[in-house]
Structure formats: structure tokens, C-alpha cells
N, C-alpha and C positions, 0 to 999 in steps of 0.2 A: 850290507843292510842299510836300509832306506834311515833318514836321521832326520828329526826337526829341524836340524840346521840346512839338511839339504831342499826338504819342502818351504823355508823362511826363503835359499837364496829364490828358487825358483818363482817363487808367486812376489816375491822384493816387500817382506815384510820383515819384523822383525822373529828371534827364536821367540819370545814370551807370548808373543800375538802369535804365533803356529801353538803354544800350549797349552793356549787360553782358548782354541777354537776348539783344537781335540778334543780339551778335556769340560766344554759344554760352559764355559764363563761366560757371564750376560756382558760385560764390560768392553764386546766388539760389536762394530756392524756387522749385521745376520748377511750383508750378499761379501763384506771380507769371510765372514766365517763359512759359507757356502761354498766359495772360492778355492779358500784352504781345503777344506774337507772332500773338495770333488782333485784336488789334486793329489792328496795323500792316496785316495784310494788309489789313482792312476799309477802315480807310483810303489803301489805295494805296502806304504807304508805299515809296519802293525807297533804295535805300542809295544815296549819292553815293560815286562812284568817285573823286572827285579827293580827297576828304575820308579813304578808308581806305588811299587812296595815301600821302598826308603821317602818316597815321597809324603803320602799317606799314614806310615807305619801300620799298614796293612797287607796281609797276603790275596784279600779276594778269594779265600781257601776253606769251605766250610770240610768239620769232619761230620761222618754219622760212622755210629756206632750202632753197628748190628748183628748182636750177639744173638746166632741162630742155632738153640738151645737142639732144635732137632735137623740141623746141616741141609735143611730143604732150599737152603739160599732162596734166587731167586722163582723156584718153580713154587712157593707159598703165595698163592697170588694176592691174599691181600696186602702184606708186606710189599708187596714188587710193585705192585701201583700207588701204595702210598710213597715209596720211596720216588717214584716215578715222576707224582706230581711234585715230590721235593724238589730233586733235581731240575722241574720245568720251572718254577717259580725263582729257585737260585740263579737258573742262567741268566731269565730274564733281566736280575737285579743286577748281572756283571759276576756274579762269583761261580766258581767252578767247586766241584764237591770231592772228597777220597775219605774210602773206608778206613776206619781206626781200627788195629788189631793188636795182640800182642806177642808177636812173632820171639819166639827167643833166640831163633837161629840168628836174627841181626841186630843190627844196633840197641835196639828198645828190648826193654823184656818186662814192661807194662803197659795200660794205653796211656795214661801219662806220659811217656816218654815215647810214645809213638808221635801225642799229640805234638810236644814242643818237639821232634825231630822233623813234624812234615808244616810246623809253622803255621798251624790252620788259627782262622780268626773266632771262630766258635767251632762249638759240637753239638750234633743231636743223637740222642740216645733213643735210639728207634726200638730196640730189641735188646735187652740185657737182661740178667740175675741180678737186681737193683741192689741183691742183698751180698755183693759179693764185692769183698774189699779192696780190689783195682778199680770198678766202678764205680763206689763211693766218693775214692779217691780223685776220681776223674770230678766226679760232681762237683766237690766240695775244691777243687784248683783254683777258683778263682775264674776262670775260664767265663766269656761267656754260654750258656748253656739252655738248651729246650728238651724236656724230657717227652714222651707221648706217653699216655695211660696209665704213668707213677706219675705220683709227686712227690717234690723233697721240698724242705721247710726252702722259704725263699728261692726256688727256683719256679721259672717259665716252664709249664706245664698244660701238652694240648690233651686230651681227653674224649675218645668215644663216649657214647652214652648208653656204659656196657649193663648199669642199672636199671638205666629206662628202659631201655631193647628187653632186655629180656622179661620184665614186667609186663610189656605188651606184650609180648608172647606168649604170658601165662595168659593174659586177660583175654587173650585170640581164641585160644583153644579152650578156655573155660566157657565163652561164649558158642563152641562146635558142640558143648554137651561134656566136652573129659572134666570127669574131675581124679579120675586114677593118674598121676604123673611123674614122670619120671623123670632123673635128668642123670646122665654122664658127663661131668664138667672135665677142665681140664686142669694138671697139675697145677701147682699151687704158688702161683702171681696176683699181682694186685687186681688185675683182670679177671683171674674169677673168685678172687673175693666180694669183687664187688657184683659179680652177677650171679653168685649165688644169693647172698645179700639180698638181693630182688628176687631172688626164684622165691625166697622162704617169705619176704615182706606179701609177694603177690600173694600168695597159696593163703599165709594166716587172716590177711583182709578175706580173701575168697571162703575161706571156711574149708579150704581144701587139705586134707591128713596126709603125710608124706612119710610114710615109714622109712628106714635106715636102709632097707632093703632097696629101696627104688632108687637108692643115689649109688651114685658110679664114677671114678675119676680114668682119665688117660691122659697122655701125653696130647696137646693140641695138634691138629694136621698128622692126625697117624690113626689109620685107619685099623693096623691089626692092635692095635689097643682098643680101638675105639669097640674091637671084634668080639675080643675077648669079654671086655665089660657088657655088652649087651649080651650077649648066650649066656653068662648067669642070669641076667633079668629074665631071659625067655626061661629059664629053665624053672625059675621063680612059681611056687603054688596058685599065688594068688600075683600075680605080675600085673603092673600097669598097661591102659591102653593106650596112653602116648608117652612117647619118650624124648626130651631133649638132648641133641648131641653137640659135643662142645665147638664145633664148627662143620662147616657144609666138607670138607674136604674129609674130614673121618667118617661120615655120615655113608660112606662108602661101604667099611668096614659092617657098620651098626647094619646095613642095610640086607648084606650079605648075609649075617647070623639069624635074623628076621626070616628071611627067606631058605635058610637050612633049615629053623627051628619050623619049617611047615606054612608061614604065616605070609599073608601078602599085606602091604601099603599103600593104601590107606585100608584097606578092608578088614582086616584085624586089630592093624594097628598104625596108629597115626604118630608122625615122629617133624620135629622143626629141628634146623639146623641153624647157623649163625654165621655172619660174617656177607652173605651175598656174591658170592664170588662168581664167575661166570660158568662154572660146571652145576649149579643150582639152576639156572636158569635153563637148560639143554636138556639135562636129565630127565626118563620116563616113569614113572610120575614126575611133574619139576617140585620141586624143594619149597615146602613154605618155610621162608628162612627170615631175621633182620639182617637188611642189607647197611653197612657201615659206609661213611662217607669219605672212602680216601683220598678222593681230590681235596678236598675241606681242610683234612688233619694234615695231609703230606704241605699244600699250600701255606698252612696257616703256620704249619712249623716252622717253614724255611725263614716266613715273612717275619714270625717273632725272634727268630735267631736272629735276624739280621738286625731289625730292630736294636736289639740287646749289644751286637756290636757298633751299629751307626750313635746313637743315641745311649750310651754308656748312663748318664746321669740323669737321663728322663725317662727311660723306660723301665715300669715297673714293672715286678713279677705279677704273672696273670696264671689263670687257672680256668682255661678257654674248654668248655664241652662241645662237641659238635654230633648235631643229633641226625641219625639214621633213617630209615624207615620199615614196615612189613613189607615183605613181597610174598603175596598170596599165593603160593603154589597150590600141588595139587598130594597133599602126603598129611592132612586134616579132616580127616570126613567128621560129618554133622552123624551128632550120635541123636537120638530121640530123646 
């Protein structure tokens, strides 16, 4: 293995001038530090991680933690792209990423102790049951930490704009002529409290009456729930003519029961979905859905993790929104 001492003898400098070039110090001349740098690579060199660890007292090791309550991993595409742009934004800064789990079969048998067995410099908490006491515990470590779409008191916290999104979306289709509405949210996380929060804020500013009957829950990203909940609405006396479904991917399901119970979309019934995902966009009718910004939130999370570990005593807890937008499909017709 290639060594600083071996690239010092070869270029006839000193080891600390070869560690000062590597590692980006203003304190060399840029054609010595040129020099060095086109000779390392010549020779192979690659930097020992265990060695700018004890240097630094950093691993360069972000965790996430993505507790995926319905095991759809990565085929959840919004999850998969936001984690995406995570990972693109970590490399960039030098750090490398690994899943937190709490495996019992080995050494750990919490993510706390997953977390100090794999040495990470922070965590983000991409996907969890916030309310569940190995994740608290993970919060409250001391660690540094970035939650997405919870917040906990004093912690870096990035944030869809799950209130606003769907506010517009009542105000889209209020504007098509519905005022019969519906919605199928999904179980029960901070994310759709707060965009139910919005459904009901939009409807009472609107003047819009929303009986017990017209709301529906399922599990997010699961379309035979989403199946079930909509065939009692069709089955419903007096049923609404548009229905909200807790994401574009159950919307699947919702669409299915629609079209057993006789009815087509938009022609009977107009239905929005949520999240924007690329099966919204392809699908006949396409999906009028809000599209979420996972480049935005996956970026903005790595950047303020990092933050929180570079800058330990100047970076303060933030509580960062990032706003979406409508995409006009075609599953809203204009009532008279």
C-alpha cells in the first residue's frame, strides 16, 4: 500500500507537505501542491480512513434510519429518491452513508447501539414510528441528528409542505366546481396529521360540509387498503364526487374499486392523489396529484446533518419547510 512517506520520498518533500497537499491546506505552493497530487494518484495512492478518523475524530459515516413501516423498501419511490438525493449530496461533502437497524441476531439489539457499533458521525431519521422508544432514544443520544417531517423539541428538522399541498388541493378542485369531498388519509403519523389539519382548515374557510362518512384511513403506499376504503364510499347513499387518496401509489387500489363500483374517472368521479411520483405522470387518465420536492428535502437533510456535525457549536436547530407544487392531471373535471 502506497504511504505519504513513499509519495514525500518520490517528489523530495517533506511527510507533512505530502499531508498538507492531500488534505486541501492553503499553507503550500499550488504547482508543489499540483505536483504532489498528480503523483499520488499515479501511484495509487488512496487515503486510510482509520488514520483521518483518529485524525479528525470523525468516521466521515452518516446513519439513516429508515424504518419502513409497510417493508416496500426501496420500490416506495418517493422514499428512494429522497434518500437518493441524500446519498448524492453526502458523497459530494466526503461522507459515505449506512442503514441503522436493530438486528437482534447480532451484536446490537437497538439502533442506539447499532449506531455506536458502526461509529457514524450523525443520523437521519428518514422514516420511523417517532413514537416508539428505541427511536426516541436514538434522538435524545446526544448524537448529532436531522429528522424529515417530525419534529422533536431542539432538534434539525426538514419538512414537506404536507399542510400547504393539500390545501391547495382542496382549493384546485373547489375551484373544478366539487364541493362533495372526500378523503382516505393515511394511518396515523405526523404527516397526516398535519394534512388532514389542512383538508379540514381548507373545507371550513371553503364553506365545504364534510360528513364522518366521506373520510377513510389506510396504510400509506398500499393500494388494497386504499381498495377497501374507497368501495364503502362507492357503496355510500349519497357518496362524494371527489375523493383524496393518501398517496399516488394506493391511488391504484382507489381506482380499481371506482371502476368495479360501475363509475369511471374523471366522468363520475374526480379523485387527487399525493406525493408526485413517476407512475402519476404515465398513467391513463394522469394523476392530478402534489408533487413533493425530494431533491430539496433528501439535499437539504444531508447538508444540515453535516452542518450539525462540522459546526457542533454554531449550528442551530432549524425547522426548514420545502414547498412542492400541483401537477395538473387529468382525474378533476370541471363540474358546472
Amino acid at each position: 500500500m502506497v504511504s505519504m512517506k513513499d509519495i514525500a520520498l518520490r517528489c523530495g518533500v517533506s511527510v507533512a507537505t505530502v499531508s498538507k497537499a492531500i488534505n486541501g491546506q492553503q499553507d503550500i505552493g499550488d504547482t508543489t501542491r499540483k505536483r504532489i497530487l498528480s503523483e499520488a494518484k499515479k501511484m495509487g495512492y488512496t487515503p486510510n480512513s482509520a488514520a483521518r478518523a483518529l485524525k479528525t475524530n470523525r468516521t466521515y459515516n452518516l446513519g439513516i434510519l429508515f424504518q419502513d413501516l409497510q417493508n416496500s423498501g426501496f420500490m416506495h419511490e418517493y422514499f428512494a429518491s429522497m434518500l437518493n438525493y441524500f446519498r448524492i449530496e453526502a458523497e459530494q461533502r466526503g461522507y459515505d452513508i449506512c442503514f441503522i437497524n436493530n438486528n437482534t441476531d447480532l451484536q446490537y439489539s437497538s439502533y442506539l447501539q447499532h449506531v455506536r457499533y458502526r461509529g457514524v458521525d450523525g443520523i437521519a431519521i428518514i422514516c420511523a414510528d417517532f413514537k416508539d422508544p428505541p427511536v426516541q432514544e436514538l434522538v435524545y443520544s446526544g448524537l448529532p441528528v436531522v429528522t424529515l417531517d417530525h419534529t422533536f423539541n431542539n432538534r434539525t428538522a426538514v419538512l414537506s409542505d404536507n399542510t400547504e399541498g393539500i390545501i391547495s388541493l382542496v382549493r384546485y378542485v373547489y375551484e373544478k366546481g366539487h364541493r362533495k369531498i372526500g378523503y382516505i388519509h393515511g394511518n396515523d403519523t405526523a404527516v397526516t396529521e398535519s394534512r388532514l389539519t389542512g383538508f379540514y382548515k381548507a373545507c371550513e374557510e371553503l364553506g365545504i360540509q364534510v360528513p364522518d362518512t366521506w373520510i377513510g384511513e389506510c396504510e400509506y403506499h398500499e393500494p388494497n387498503g386504499c381498495y377497501e376504503a374507497t368501495k364503502k364510499m362507492m357503496a355510500l347513499k349519497d357518496r362524494p364526487d371527489c375523493i383524496f387518496f393518501p398517496d399516488d401509489y394506493a391511488y391504484i387500489g382507489g381506482a380499481k374499486a371506482i371502476q368495479e363500483a360501475g363509475l369511471s374517472i374523471p366522468g363520475d368521479i374526480s379523485v387527487v392523489g399525493y406525493d408526485g411520483i413517476h407512475m402519476a405522470k404515465i398513467v391513463s387518465p394522469r394523476l392530478t396529484t402534489w408533487e413533493q420536492n425530494t431533491e430539496e428535502l433528501g439535499k437539504i437533510a444531508a447538508d444540515k446533518l453535516i452542518e450539525r456535525i462540522e459546526k457542533p457549536r454554531s449550528a442551530l436547530p432549524e425547522h426548514i419547510v420545502v414547498h412542492g407544487h400541483l401537477l395538473e392531471g387529468e382525474t378533476v373535471r370541471q363540474l358546472a
